[in-house]
N, C-alpha and C positions, 0 to 999 in steps of 0.2 A: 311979384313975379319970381327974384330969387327965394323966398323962403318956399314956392312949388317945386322948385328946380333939387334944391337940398333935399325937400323932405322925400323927394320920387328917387332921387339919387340913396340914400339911408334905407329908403323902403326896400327899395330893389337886392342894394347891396342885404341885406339881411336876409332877403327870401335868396338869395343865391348861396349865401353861406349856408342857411340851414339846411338846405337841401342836400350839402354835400357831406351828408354825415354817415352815407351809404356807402361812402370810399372809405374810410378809415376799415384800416385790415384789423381781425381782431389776434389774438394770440395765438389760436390753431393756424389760421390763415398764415404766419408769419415762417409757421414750424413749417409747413407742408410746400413752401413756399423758398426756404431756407436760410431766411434772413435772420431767422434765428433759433441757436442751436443748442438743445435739451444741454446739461454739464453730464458726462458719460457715467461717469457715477459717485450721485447724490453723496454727499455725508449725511451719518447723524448726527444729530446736533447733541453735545456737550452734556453731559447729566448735570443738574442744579439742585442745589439745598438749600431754602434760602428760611433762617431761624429767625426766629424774636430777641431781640437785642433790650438793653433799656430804652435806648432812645430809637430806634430804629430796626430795617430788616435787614439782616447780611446776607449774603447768600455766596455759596462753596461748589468748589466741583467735585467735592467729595463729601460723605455724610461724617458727621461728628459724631464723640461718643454720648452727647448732651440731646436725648432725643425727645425729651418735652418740652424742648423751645422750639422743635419743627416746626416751621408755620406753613410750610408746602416741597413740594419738589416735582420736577421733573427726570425720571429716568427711571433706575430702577429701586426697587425698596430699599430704605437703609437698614 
């Protein structure tokens, strides 16, 4: 008699959680809403170099004069 009592109580409770997943605001909702607020304006982010080392990759905020160990970058060409 208690293990129907748990398992209707467990069942229930879960058909009630999941059904509430229609409340959750998503991002737009939150902007237009005003809970939360764009940053006025964006940075860009940081230029990166990051070269082939012996043991490893290093990576610079600025490019080297050593450019056949570039192993990638972000920003502009060195």
């Amino acid at each position: 008699m208690r293990s129907i009592f748990w398992q209707c109580l467990i069942f229930s409770l879960c058909s009630v959680t999941a059904g509430c997943d229609f409340l959750r605001p998503n991002s737009e909702d939150l902007l237009k809403l005003g809970w939360a607020k764009q940053p006025k304006c964006p940075k860009e982010p940081t230029p990166l170099y990051c070269y082939e080392t012996l043991g490893r990759t290093v990576c610079h905020s600025a490019p080297l004069d050593n450019q056949n160990r570039l192993s990638g970058y972000y920003g502009p060409k060195p």
